[in-house]
N, C-alpha and C positions, 0 to 999 in steps of 0.2 A: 387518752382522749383522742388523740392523731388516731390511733389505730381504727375506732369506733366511726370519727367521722371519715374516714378513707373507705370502711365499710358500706355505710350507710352513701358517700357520692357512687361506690361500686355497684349498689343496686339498683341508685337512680338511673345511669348509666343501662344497664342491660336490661331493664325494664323500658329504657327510653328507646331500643337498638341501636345502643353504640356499642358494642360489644368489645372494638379493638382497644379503644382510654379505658373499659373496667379492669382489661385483662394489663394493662400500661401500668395502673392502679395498686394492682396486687401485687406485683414486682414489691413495693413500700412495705406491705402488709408481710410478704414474706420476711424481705430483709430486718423488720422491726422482729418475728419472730427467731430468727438467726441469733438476733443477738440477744435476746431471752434467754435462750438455751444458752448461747454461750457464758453467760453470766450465771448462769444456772448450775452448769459445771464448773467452769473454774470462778471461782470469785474473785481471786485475786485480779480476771483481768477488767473486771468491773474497774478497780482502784486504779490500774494502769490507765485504762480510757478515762477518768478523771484526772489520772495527773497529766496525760498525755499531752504535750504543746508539740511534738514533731508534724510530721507529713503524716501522720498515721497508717502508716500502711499494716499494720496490724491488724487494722480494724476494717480494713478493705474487703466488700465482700467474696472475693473469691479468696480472702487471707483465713475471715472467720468459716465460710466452708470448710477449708481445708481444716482447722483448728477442730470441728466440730467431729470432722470424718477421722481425724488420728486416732482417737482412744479406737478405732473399732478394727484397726487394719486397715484401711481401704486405702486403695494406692489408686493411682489414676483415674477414668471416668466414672461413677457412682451413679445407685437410681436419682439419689436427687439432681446431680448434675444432668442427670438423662430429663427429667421431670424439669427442670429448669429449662434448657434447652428450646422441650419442647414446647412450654411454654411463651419463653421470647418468640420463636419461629411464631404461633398462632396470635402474638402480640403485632406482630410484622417487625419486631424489633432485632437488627443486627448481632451474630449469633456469638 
């Protein structure tokens, strides 16, 4: 439901020309898909972030990036860190 209406304030928003709060917006919509995926492949850390009462750094999203990028190899900067990147930059958000 969050994801739907994050969507639907992100059109009002660029249809309105606000263009920099849609693209602030989406940050949300990514990070809800990150952890889609991640739950998608491992399951187990579904049950962890349910039991989880620490600091969660696990679940931090440059934690679950990094989680998402292992099965594939990727060591260091990545398209989607690039894609990310360049996103905050056009967001005006600190990189």
């Amino acid at each position: 439901m969050r994801s739907f209406n994050s969507l639907a304030a992100i059109v009002g928003l660029i249809t309105g020309d606000l263009p920099q709060p849609a693209f602030s917006m989406f940050s949300d919509i990514m990070g809800m898909t990150f952890f889609a995926d991640l739950f998608t492949r491992d399951p187990g850390a579904l049950a962890r972030w349910i039991d989880s009462d620490g600091d969660g750094r696990e679940f931090r999203p440059a934690a679950v990036r990094q989680a998402l990028n292992k099965p594939h190899g990727a060591t260091g900067k990545t398209e989607r860190d690039g894609a990310r990147s360049a996103f905050r930059k056009e967001a005006g958000a600190f990189p």
